[in-house]
Backbone as CSV, one residue per row, in Angstrom:
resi,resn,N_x,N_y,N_z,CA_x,CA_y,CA_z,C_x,C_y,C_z
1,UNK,27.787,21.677,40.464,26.417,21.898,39.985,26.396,22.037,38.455
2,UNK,27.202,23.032,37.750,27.366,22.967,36.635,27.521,22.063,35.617
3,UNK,28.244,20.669,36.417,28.698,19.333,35.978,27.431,18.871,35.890
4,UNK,26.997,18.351,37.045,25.853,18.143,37.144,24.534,18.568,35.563
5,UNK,24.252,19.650,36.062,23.206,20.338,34.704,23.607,20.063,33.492
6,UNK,25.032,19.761,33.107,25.625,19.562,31.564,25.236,17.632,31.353
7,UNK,25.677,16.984,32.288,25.039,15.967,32.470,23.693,15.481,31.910
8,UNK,22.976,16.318,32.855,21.141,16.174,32.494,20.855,16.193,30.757
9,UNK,21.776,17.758,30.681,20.958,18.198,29.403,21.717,17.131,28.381
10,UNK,22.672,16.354,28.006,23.408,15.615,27.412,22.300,13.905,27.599
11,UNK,21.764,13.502,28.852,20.818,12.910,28.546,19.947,13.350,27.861
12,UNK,19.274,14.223,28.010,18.073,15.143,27.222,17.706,14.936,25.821
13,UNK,19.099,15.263,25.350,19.481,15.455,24.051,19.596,14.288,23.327
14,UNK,20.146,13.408,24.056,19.661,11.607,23.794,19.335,10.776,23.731
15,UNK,18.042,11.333,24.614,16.659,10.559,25.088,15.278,11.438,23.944
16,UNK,15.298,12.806,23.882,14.533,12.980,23.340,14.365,12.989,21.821
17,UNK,15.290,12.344,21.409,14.804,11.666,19.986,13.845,10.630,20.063
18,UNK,14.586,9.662,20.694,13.570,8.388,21.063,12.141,8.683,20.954
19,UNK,12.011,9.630,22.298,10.295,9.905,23.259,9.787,10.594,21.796
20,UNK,10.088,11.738,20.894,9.669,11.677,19.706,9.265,10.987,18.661
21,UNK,9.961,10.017,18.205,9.913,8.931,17.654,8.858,8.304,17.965
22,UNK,8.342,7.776,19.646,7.968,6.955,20.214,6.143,7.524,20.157
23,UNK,6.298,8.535,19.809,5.360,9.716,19.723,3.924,9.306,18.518
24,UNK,5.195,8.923,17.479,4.186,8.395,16.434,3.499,7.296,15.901
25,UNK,2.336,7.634,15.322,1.229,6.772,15.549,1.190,6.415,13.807
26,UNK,2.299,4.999,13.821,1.888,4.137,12.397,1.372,3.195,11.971
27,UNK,0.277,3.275,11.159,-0.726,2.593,10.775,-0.970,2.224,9.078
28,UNK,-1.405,1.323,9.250,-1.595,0.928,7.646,-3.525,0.110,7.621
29,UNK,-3.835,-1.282,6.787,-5.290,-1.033,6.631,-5.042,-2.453,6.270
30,UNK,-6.064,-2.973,5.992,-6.119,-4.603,5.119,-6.083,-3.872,3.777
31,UNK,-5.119,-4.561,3.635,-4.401,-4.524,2.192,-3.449,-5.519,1.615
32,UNK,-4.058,-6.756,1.762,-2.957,-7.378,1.042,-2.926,-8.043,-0.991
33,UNK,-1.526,-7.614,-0.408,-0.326,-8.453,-0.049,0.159,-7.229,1.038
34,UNK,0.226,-6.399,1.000,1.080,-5.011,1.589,0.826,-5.411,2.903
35,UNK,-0.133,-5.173,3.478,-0.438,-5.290,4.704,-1.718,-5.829,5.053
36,UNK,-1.946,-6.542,6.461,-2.766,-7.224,6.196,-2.787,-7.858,7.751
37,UNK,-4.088,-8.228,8.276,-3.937,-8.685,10.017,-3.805,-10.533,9.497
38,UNK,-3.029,-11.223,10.165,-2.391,-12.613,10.287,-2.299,-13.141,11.575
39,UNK,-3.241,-13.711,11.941,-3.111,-14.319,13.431,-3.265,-13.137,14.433
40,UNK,-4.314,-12.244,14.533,-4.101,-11.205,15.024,-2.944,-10.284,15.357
41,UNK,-1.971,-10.291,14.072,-1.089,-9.340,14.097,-0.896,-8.798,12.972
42,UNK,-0.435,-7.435,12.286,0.118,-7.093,10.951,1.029,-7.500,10.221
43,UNK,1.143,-8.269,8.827,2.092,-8.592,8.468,1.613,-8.249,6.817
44,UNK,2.673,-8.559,5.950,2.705,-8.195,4.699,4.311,-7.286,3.990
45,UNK,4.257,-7.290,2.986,5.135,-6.887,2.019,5.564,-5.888,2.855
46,UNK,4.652,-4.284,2.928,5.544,-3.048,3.632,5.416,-3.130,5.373
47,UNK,4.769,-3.799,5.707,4.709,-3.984,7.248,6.210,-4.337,7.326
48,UNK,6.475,-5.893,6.748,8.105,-6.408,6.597,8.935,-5.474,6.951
49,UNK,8.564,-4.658,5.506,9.575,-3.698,5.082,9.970,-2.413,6.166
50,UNK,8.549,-1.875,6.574,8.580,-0.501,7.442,9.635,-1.510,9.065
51,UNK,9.076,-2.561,9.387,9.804,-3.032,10.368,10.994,-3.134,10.470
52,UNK,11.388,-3.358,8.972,13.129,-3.056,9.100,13.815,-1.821,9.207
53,UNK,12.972,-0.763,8.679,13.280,0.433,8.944,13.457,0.576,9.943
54,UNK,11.897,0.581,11.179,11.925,0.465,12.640,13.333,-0.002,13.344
55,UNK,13.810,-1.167,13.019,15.048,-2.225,13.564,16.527,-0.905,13.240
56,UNK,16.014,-0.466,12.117,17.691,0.834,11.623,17.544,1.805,12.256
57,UNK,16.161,2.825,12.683,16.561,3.718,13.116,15.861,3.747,14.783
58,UNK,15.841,2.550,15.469,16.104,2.179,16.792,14.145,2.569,17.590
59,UNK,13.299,2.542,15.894,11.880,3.000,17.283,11.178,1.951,16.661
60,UNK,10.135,1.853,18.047,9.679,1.325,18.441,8.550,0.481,17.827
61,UNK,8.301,-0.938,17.251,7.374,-1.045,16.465,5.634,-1.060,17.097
62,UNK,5.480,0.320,16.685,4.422,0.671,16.922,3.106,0.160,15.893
63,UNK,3.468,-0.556,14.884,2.597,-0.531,13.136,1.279,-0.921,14.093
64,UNK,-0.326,-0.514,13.222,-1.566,-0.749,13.917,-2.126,-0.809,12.631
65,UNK,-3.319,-1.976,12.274,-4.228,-1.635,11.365,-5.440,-1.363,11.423
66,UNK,-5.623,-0.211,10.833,-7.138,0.903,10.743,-7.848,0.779,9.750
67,UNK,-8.914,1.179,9.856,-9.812,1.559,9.009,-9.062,2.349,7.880
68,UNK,-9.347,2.067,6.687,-8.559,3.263,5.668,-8.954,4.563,5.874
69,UNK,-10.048,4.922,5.489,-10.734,5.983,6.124,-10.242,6.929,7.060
70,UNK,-10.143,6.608,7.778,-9.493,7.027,9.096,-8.350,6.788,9.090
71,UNK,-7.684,6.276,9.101,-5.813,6.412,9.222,-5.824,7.430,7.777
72,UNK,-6.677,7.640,6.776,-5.874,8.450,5.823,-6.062,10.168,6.443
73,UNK,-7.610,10.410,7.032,-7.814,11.486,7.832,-6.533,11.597,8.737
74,UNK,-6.615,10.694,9.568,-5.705,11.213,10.744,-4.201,11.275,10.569
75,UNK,-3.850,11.208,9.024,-2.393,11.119,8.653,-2.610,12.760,7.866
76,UNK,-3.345,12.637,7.171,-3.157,13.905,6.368,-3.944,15.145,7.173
77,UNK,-4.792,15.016,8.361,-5.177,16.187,9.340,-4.107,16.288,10.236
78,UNK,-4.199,15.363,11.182,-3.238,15.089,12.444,-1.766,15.552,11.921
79,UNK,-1.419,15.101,13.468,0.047,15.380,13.347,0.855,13.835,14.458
80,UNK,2.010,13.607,13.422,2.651,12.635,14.037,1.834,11.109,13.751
81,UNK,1.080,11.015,12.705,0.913,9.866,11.318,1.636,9.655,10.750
82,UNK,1.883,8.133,10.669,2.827,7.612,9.334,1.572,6.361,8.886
83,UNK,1.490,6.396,7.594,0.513,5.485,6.708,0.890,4.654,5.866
84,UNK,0.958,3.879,6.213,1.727,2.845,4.674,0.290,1.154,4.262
85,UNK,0.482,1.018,2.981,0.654,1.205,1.820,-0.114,2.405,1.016
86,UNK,0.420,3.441,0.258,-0.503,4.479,-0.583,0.050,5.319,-1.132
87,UNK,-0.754,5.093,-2.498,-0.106,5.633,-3.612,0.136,6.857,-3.988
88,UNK,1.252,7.261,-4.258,1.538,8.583,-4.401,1.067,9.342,-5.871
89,UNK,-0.145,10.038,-5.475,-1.257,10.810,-6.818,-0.444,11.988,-6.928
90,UNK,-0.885,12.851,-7.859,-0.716,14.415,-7.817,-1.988,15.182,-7.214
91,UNK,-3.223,14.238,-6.769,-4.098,14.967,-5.667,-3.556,15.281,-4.426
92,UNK,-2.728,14.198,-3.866,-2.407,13.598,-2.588,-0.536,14.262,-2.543
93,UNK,-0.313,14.908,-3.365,1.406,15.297,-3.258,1.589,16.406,-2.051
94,UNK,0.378,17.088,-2.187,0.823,18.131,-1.377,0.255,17.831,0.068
95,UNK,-0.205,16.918,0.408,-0.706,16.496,1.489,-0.013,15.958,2.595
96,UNK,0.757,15.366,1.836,1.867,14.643,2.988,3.299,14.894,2.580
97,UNK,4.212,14.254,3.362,5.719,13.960,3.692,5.524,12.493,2.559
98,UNK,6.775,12.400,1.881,6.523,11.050,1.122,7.708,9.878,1.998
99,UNK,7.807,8.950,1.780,9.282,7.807,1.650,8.731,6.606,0.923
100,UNK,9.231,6.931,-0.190,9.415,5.375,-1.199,10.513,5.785,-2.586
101,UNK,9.948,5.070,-3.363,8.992,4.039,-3.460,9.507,2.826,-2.694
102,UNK,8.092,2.350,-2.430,8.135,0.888,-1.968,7.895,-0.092,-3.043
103,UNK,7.182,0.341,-4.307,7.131,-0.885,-5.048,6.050,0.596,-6.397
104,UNK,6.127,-0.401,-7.602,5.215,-0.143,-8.530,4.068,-0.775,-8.718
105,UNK,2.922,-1.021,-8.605,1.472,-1.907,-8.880,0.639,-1.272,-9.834
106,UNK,1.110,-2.207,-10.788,0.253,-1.772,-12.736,-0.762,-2.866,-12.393
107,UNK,-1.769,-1.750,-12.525,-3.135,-2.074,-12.916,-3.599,-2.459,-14.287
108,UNK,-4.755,-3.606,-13.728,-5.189,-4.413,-15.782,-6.725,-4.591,-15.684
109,UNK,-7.592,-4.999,-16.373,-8.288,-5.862,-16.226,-8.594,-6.902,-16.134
110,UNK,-8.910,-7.767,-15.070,-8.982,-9.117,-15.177,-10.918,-9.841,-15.530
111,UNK,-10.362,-10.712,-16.301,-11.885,-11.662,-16.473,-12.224,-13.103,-16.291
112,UNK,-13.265,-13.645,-16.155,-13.303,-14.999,-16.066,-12.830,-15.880,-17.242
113,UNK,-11.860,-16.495,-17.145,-11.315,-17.457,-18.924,-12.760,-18.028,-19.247
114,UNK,-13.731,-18.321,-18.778,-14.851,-18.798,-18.917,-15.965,-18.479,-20.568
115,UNK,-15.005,-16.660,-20.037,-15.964,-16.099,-21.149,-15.456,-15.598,-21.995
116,UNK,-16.426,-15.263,-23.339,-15.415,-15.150,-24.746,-15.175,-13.132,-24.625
117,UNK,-15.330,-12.617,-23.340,-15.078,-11.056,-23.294,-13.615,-10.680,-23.619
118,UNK,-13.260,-10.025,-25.013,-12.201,-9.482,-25.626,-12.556,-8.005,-25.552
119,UNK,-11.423,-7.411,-25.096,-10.900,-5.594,-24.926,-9.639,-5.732,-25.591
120,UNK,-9.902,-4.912,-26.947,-8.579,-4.255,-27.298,-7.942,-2.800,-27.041
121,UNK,-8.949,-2.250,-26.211,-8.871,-0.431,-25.764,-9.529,-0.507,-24.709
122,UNK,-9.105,0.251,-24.265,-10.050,0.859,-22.896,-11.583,1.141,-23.299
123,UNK,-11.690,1.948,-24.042,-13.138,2.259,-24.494,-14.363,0.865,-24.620
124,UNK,-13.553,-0.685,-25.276,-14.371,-1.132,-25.175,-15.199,-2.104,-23.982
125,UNK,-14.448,-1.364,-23.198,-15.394,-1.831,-21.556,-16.336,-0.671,-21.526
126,UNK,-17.421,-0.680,-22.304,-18.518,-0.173,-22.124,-19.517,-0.847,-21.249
127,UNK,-20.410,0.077,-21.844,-21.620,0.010,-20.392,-22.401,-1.777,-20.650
128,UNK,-22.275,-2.350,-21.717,-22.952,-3.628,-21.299,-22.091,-4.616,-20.410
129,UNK,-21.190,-3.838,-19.885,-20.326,-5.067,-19.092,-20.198,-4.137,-17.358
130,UNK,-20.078,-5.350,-16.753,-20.026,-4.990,-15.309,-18.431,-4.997,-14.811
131,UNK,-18.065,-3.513,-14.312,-16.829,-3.483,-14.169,-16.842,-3.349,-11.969
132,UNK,-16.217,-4.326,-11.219,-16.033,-4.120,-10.164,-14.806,-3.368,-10.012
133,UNK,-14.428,-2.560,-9.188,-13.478,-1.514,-8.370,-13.652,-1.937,-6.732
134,UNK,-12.275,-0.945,-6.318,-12.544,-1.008,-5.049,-12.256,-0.043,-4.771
135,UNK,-12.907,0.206,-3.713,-13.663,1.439,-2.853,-12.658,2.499,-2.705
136,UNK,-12.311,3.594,-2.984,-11.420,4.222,-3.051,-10.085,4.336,-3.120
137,UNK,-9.839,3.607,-4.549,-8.561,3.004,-4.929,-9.025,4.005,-6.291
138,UNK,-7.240,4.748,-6.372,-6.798,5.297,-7.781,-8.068,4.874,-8.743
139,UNK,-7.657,3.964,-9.473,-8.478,3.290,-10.578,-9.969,3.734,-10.374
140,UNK,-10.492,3.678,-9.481,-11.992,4.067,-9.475,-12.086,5.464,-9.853
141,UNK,-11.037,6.146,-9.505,-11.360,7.624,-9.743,-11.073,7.699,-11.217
142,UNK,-9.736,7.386,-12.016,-9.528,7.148,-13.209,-10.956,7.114,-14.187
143,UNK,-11.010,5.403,-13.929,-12.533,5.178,-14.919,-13.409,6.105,-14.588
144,UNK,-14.272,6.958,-13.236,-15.023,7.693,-13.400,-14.415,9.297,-14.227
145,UNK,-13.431,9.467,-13.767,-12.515,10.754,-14.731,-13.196,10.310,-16.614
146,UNK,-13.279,9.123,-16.942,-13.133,9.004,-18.365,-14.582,8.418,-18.961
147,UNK,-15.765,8.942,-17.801,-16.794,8.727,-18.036,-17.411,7.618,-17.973
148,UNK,-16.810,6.676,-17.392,-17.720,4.704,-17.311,-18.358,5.255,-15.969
149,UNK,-19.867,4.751,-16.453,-20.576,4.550,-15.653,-21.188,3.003,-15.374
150,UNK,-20.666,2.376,-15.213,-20.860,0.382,-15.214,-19.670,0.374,-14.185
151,UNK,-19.455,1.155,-13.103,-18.911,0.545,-11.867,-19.498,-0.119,-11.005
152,UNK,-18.913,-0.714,-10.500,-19.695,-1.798,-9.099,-18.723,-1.361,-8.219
153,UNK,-18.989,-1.066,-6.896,-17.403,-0.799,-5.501,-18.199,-1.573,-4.926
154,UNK,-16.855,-2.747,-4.324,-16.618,-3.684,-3.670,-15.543,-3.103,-1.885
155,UNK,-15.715,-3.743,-0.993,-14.976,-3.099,-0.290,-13.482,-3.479,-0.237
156,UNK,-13.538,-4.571,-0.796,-12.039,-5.561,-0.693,-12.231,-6.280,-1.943
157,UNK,-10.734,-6.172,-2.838,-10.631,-6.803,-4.186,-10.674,-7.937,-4.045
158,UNK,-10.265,-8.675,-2.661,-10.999,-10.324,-2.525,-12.079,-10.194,-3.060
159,UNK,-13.039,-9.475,-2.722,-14.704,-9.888,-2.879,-14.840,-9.744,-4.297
160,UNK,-13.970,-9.000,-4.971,-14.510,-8.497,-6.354,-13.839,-9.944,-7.382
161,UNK,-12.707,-10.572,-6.644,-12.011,-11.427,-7.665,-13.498,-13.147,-7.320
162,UNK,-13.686,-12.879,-6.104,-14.498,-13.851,-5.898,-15.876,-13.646,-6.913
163,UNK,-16.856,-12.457,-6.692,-17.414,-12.716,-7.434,-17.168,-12.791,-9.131
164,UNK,-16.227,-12.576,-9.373,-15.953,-12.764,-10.780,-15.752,-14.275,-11.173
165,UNK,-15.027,-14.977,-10.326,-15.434,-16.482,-10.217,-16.196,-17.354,-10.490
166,UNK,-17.407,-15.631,-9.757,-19.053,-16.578,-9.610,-19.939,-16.051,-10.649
167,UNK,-19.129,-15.570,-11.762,-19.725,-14.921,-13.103,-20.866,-14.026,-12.747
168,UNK,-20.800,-13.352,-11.386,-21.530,-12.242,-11.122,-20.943,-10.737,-11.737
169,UNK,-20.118,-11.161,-12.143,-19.268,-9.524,-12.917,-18.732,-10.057,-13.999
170,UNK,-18.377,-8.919,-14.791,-17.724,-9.560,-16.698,-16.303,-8.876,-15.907
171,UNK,-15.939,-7.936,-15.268,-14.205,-7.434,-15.322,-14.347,-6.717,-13.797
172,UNK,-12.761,-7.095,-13.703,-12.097,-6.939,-11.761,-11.446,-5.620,-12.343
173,UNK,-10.960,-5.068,-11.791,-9.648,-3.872,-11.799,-8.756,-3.956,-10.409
174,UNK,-7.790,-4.598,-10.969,-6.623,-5.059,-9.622,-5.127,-4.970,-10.194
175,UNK,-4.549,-4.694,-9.050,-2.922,-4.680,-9.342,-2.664,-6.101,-9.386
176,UNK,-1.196,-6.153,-10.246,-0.892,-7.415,-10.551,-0.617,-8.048,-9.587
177,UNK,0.314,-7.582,-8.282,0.945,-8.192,-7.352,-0.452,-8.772,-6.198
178,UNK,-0.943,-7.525,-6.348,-2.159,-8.025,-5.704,-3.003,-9.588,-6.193
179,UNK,-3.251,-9.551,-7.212,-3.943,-10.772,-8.038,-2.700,-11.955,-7.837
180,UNK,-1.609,-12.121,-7.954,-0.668,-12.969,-7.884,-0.782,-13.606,-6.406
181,UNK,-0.817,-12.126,-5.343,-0.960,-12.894,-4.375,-2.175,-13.306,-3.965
182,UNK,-2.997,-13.262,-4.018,-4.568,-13.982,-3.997,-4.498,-15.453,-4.660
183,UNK,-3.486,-15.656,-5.685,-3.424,-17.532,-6.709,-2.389,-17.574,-5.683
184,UNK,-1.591,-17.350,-5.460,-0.573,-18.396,-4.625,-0.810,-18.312,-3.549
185,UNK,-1.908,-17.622,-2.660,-2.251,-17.926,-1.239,-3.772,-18.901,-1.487
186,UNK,-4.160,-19.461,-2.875,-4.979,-19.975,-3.024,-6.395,-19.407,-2.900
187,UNK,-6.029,-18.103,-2.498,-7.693,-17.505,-2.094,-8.504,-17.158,-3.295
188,UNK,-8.002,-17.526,-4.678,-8.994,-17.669,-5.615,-7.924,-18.475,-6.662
189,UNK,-9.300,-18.798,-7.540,-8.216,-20.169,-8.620,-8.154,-19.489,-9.781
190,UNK,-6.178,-19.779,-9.712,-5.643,-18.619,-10.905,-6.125,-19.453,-12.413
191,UNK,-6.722,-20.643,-12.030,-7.147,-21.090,-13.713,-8.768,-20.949,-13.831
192,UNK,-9.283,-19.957,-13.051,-10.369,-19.441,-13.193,-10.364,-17.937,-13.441
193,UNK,-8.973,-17.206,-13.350,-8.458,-15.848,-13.837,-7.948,-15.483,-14.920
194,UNK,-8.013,-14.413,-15.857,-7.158,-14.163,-16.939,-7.090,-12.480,-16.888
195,UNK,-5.658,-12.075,-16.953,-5.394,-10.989,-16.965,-5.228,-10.244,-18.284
196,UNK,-6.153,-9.161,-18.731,-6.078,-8.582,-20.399,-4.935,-7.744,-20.227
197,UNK,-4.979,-7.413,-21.432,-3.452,-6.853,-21.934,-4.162,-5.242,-21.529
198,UNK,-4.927,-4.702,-21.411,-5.072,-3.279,-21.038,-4.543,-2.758,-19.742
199,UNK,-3.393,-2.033,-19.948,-2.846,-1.551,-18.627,-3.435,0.038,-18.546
200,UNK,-4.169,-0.108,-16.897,-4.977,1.223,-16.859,-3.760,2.204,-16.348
201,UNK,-3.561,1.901,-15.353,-2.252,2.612,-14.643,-1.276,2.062,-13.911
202,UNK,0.277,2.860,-13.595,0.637,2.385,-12.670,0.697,3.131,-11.691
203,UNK,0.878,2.808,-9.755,0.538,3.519,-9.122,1.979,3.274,-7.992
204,UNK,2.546,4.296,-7.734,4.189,4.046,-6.959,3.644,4.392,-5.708
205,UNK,3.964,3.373,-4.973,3.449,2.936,-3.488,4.287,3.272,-2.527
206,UNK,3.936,4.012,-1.480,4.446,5.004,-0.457,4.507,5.281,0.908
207,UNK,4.978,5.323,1.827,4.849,5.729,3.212,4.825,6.967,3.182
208,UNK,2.937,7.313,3.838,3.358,8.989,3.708,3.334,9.267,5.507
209,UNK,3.366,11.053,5.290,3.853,11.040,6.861,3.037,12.169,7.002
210,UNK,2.215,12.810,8.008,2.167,14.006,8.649,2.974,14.939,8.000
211,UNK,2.313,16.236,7.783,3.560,17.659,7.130,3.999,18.027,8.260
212,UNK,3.659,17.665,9.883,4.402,18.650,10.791,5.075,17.479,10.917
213,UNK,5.773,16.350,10.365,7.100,15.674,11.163,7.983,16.442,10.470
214,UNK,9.345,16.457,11.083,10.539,17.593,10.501,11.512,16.361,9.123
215,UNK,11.925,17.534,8.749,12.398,17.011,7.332,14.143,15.808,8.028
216,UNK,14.162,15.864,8.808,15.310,15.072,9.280,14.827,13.667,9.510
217,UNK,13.543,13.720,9.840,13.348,12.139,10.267,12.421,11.766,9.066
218,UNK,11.971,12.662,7.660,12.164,11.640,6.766,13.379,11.408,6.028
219,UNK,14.195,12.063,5.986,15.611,12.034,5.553,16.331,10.416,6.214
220,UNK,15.870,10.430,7.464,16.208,8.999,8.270,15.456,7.840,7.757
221,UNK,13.964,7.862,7.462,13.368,6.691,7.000,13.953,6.766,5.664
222,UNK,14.372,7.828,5.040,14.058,7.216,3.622,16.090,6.996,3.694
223,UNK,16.771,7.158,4.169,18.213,6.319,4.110,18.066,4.946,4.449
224,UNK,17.271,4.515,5.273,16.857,3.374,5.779,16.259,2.474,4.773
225,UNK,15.189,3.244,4.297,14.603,2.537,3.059,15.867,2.140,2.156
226,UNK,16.681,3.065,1.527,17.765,2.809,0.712,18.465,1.744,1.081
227,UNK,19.179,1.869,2.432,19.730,0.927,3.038,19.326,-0.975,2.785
228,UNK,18.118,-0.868,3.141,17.188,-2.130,2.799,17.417,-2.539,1.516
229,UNK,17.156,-1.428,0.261,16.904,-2.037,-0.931,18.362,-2.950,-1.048
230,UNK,19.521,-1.437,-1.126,20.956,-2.192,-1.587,21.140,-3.467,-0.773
231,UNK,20.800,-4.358,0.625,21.611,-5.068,1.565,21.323,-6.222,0.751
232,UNK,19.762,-6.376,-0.139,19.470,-7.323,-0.497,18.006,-7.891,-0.044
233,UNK,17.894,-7.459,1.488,16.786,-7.869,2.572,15.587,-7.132,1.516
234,UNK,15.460,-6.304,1.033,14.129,-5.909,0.622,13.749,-6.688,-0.852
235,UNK,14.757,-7.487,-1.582,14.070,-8.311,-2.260,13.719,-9.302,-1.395
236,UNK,14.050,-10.166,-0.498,13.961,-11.832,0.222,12.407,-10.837,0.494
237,UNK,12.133,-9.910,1.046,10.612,-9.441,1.575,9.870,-10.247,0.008
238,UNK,10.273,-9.451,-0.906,9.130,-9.479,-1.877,9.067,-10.832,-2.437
239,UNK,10.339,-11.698,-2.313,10.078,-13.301,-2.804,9.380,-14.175,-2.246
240,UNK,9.374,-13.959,-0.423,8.204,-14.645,0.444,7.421,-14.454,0.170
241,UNK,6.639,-13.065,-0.523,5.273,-13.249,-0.743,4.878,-13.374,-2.064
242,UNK,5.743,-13.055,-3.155,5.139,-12.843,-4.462,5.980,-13.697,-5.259
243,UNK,7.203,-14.295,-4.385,7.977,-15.835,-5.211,8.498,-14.881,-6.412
244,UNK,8.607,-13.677,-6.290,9.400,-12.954,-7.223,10.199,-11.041,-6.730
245,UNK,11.379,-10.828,-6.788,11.654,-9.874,-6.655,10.800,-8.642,-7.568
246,UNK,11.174,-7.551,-7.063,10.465,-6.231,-6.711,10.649,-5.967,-8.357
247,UNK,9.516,-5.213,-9.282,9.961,-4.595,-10.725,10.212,-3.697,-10.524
């Protein structure tokens, strides 16, 4: 009998990592390049990436894409959320579990080459010019922090690079990788884009986690993450989509 019971609990002990693991609910948003639905499935830069993690430490690929909104509630209320792509603020530090970085995305202004609009400072994107943002991205909070009131929120920086196209706006606010991948997936024409030399910020991009997951299983994603960078596999991620390794 004793044999027996030592038995059980020795499965126990080796099964219930897994059923833990299996427990959590990871989600990310339309966001590309990062992530993004493709043939009705998730794919992108950290989807790639989190999947290889998944493949190292043996769970289950669970990835789902949500509403931002909501996957950021139910990561930073809930328990047993993992969220990826998002940037790690000093609003947002104490909120979650971190694992990255996954990448850096420096923010600029972009304009139509069309028009003769020159910025040598931040300041001179004043109010006679129309500045689009997107909807609760860093940068929006920034420019309102420094007093511009000439925002436009767009829900998706597609829409904002499109209408800039359509000379419905004088300036976009987008990450570079982001804008790169929008010209080489053709979804807007990079000789209808020009990126100014004003860099607003940069923003280090993150898998955050629930505060009640235990400090061992981010200790596991983020060896994993490491693992990835050194093998090599986490640049080939970033050359499929951006035809250039990671800065």
């Amino acid at each position: 009998m004793h044999y027996l019971v030592k038995i059980i609990s020795l499965l126990l002990i080796n099964l219930f990592p897994v059923a833990l693991a299996a427990d959590y609910n990871i989600m990310s948003e339309e966001l590309p390049p990062w992530n993004y639905t493709e043939n009705g499935s998730p794919t992108g830069v950290t989807v790639e990436i989190v999947r290889e993690i998944l493949k190292n430490i043996n769970h289950p690929d669970t990835i789902a894409i949500y509403p931002w909104v909501r996957a950021y509630r139910m990561t930073r209320d809930g328990q047993n959320n993992i969220l990826f792509t998002i940037a790690r603020t000093p609003e947002r530090e104490a909120l979650f579990n971190w694992i990255g970085p996954i990448a850096t995305e420096t923010t600029y202004f972009y304009k139509n080459k069309d028009t003769k609009l020159h910025l040598e400072y931040l300041a001179d994107a004043d109010d006679s010019y129309t500045i689009l943002v997107t909807r609760g991205f860093p940068e929006q909070k920034l420019l309102l922090s420094k007093g511009f009131n000439n925002l436009f929120i767009t829900l998706k920086t597609i829409n904002s690079f499109k209408m800039l196209a359509q000379h419905r706006a004088d300036l976009v606010v987008s990450g570079e990788y982001t804008a790169k991948y929008f010209i080489n997936k053709n979804l807007i024409d990079g000789a209808l884009i020009e990126r100014m030399d004003i860099e607003l910020l940069k923003s280090d991009l993150y898998i955050a986690f629930s505060k009640n997951i235990p400090s061992n299983e981010i200790i596991k994603w983020q060896n994993a993450l490491n693992q990835l960078k050194a093998s090599g596999k986490y640049d080939e991620i970033f050359k499929k989509y951006m035809g250039e390794a990671v800065n």
